[in-house]
C-alpha positions in Angstrom: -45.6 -82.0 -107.2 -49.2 -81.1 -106.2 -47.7 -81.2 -102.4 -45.4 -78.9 -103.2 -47.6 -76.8 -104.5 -49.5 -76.5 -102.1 -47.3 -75.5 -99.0 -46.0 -73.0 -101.3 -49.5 -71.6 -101.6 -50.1 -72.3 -98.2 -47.0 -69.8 -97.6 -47.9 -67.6 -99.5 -51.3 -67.1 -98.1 -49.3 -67.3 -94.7 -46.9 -64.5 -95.9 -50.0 -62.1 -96.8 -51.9 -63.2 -93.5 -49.0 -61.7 -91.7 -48.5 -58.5 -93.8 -52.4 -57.7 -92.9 -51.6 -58.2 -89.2 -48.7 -56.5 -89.5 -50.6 -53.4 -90.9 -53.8 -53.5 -89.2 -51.4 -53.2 -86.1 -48.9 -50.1 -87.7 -52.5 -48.0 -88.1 -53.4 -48.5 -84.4 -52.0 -45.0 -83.4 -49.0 -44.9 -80.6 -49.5 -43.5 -77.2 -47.5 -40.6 -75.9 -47.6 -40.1 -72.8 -46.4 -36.5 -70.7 -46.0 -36.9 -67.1 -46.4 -34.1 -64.5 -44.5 -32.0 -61.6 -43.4 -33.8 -59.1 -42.6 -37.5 -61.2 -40.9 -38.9 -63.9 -42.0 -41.5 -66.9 -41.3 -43.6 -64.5 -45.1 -43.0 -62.8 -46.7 -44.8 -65.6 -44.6 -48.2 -65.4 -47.9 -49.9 -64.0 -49.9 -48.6 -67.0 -47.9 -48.9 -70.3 -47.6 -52.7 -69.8 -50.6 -52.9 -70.0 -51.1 -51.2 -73.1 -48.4 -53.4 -74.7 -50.1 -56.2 -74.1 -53.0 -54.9 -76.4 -50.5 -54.2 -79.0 -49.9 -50.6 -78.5 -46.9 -48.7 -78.7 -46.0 -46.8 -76.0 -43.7 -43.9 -75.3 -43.2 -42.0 -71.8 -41.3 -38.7 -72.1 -39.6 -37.5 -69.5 -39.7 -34.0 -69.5 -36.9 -31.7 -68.0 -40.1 -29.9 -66.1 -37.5 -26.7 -66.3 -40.3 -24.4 -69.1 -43.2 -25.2 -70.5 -41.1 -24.9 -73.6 -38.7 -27.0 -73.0 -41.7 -30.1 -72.0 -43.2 -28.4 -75.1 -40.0 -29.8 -77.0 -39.7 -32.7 -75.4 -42.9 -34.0 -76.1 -42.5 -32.8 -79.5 -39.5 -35.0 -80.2 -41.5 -37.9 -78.9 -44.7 -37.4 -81.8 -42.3 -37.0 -84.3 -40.6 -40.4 -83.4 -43.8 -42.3 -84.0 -44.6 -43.7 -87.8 -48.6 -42.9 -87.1 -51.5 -41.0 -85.4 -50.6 -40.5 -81.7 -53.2 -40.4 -78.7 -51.4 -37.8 -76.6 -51.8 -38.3 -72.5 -51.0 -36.0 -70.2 -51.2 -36.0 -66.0 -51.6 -33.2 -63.9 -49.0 -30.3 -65.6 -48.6 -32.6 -68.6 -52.1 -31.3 -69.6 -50.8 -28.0 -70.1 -47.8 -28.8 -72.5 -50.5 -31.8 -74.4 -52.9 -28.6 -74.6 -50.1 -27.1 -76.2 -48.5 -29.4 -78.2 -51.3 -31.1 -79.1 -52.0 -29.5 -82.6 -49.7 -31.1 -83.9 -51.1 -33.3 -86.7 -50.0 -36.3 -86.1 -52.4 -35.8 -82.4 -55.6 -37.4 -83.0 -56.7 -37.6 -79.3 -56.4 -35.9 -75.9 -56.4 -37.9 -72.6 -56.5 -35.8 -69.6 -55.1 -37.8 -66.3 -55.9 -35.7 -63.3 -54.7 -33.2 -65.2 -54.1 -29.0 -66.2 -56.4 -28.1 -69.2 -56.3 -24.1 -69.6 -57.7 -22.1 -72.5 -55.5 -19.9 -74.5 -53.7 -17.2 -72.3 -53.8 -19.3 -69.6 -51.4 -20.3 -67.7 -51.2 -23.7 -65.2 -50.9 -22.0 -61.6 -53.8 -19.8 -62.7 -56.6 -22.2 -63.2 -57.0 -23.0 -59.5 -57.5 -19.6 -57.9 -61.6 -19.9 -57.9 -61.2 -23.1 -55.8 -59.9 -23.5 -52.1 -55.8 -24.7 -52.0 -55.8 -28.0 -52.1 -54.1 -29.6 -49.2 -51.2 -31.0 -51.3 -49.6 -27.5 -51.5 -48.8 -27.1 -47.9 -46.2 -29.8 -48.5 -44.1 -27.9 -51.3 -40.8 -26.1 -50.9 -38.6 -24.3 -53.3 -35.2 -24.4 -53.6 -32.6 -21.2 -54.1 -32.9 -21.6 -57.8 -36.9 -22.0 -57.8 -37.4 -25.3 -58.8 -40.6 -27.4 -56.3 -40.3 -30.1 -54.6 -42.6 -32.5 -52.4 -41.6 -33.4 -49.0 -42.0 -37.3 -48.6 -44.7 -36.9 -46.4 -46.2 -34.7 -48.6 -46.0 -37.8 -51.4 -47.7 -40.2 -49.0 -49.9 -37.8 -47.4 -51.3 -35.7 -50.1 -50.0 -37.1 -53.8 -50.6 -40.6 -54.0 -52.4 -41.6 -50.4 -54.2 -44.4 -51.9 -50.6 -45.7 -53.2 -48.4 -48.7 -50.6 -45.9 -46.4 -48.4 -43.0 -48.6 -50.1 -44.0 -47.0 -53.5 -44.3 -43.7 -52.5 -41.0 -43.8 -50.9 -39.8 -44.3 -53.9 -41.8 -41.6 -55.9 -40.6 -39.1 -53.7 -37.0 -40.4 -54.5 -37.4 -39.9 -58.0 -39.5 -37.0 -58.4 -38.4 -34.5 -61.0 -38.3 -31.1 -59.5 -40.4 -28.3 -61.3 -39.1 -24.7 -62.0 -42.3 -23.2 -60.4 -42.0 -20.0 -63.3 -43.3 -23.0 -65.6 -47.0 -22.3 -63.8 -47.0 -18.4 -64.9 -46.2 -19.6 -68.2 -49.5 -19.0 -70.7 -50.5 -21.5 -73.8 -50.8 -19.9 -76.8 -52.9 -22.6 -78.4 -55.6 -25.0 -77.1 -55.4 -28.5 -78.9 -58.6 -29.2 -76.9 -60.3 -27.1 -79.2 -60.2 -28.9 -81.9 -59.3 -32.6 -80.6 -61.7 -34.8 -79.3 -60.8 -35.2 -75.6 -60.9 -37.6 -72.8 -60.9 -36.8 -68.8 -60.1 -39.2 -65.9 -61.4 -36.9 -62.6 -59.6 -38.3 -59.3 -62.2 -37.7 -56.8 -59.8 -37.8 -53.6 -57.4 -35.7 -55.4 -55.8 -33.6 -52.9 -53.3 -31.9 -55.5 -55.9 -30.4 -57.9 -59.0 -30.0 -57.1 -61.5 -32.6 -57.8 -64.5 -29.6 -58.4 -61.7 -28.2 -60.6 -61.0 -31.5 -62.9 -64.9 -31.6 -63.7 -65.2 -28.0 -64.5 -62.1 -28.4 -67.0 -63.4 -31.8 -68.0 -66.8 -29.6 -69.1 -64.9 -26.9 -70.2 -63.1 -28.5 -72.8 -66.2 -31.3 -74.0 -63.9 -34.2 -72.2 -65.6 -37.9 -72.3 -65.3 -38.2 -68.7 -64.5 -41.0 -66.3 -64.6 -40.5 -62.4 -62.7 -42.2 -60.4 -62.3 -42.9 -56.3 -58.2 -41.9 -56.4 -55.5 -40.0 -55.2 -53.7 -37.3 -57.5 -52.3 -40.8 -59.9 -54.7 -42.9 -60.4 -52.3 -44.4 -62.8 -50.6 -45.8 -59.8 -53.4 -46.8 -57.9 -56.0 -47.8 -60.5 -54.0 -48.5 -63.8 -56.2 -50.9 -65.1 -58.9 -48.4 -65.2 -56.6 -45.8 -66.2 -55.1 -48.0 -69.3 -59.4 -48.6 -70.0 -59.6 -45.1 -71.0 -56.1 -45.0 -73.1 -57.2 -47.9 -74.8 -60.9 -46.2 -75.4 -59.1 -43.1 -77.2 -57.1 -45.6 -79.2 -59.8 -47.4 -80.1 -61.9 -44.8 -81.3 -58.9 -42.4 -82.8 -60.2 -41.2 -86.9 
């Protein structure tokens, strides 16, 4: 009988070992993570394993990239999916729908990858004109209805130089064409504002600016982490990419 009675109290304390793991790992907030012009969720498959395997949940959007309302709304459907506090990423245009989405109170933290951050009344396409055009643009045509696209060369050349030629082949194969009216469109909020923020600046960045990114990054009070990479670092330097996820996640309130 004592036997017994123990292994039942040994399941027991078993049974409420796992309840506490269970919610010490619920209130780790979820990552959501917005993608930009030119790409799919599918450009942050080398970072969100790698958040999984630290327990975090992880969703990609995958925006329609045809308004900044409609990203607006898809990213929207995405927070209100998760059961906790998000840490809402964003590369390159996905900083302007985060910055304008991310009010939302579920948001505890902003990641910048590479990425948009405007003030209110700003739009995207507007934030670069104090800065030479970056080379990347040279290699963008629009279609008869308006929406961008990069030319493959454009990809290797320009978007992701520092990625293998066998990936970029198949970014530009996937890339999600952008209505380019989304870059007049203006935020009418700035989550920035009143979220604490996080910045990865791509130093070889040949998209947006690398002067740009640390002016935003200042701009907006951005922890900031430099980095020697193309326009996605989260294709060529995930690791350190998924470093300052993780460091947002870690430090969400």
């Amino acid at each position: 009988m004592k036997i017994r009675s123990n292994l039942v109290l040994a399941s027991i304390a078993l049974a409420f070992a796992a309840t506490g793991a269970f919610a010490q790992s619920a209130a780790k907030p979820s990552v959501v993570i917005v993608h930009g012009a030119f790409a799919d969720g599918s450009d942050w498959a080398k970072v969100i394993p790698l958040l999984q395997a630290k327990g975090v949940n992880v969703v990609a959007v995958q925006n329609p990239l045809t308004s900044l309302e409609d990203d607006v709304a898809a990213t929207k459907r995405a927070l209100d999916l998760q059961p906790g506090t998000v840490v809402l990423v964003g590369h390159s245009w996905g900083g302007v729908v985060i910055t304008q989405v991310g009010d939302d109170p579920k948001v505890s933290s902003l990641v910048y990858v590479a990425a948009l951050a405007p003030d209110v009344g700003q739009s995207g396409g507007e934030l670069g004109k104090a800065y030479p055009p970056a080379p990347g643009f040279a290699h963008i045509s629009a279609d008869s209805a308006g929406y961008l696209r990069m030319t493959p060369d454009g990809i290797a050349q320009h978007f992701a130089q520092d990625v293998p030629a066998k990936t970029t082949a198949v970014m530009a194969a996937t890339q999600g064409p952008v209505n380019g009216k989304a870059f007049e469109q203006k935020v009418t909020t700035a989550a920035w504002k009143n979220k604490p923020s996080w910045y990865v600046v791509s130093s070889k960045d040949h998209m947006i600016q690398p002067e740009q990114q640390v002016a935003m990054a200042k701009t907006i009070g951005a922890k900031v982490t430099t980095l020697q990479a193309s326009h996605v670092p989260q294709q060529s330097q995930p690791a350190k990419v998924a470093a300052v996820i993780l460091d947002a996640v870690n430090n969400a309130k």
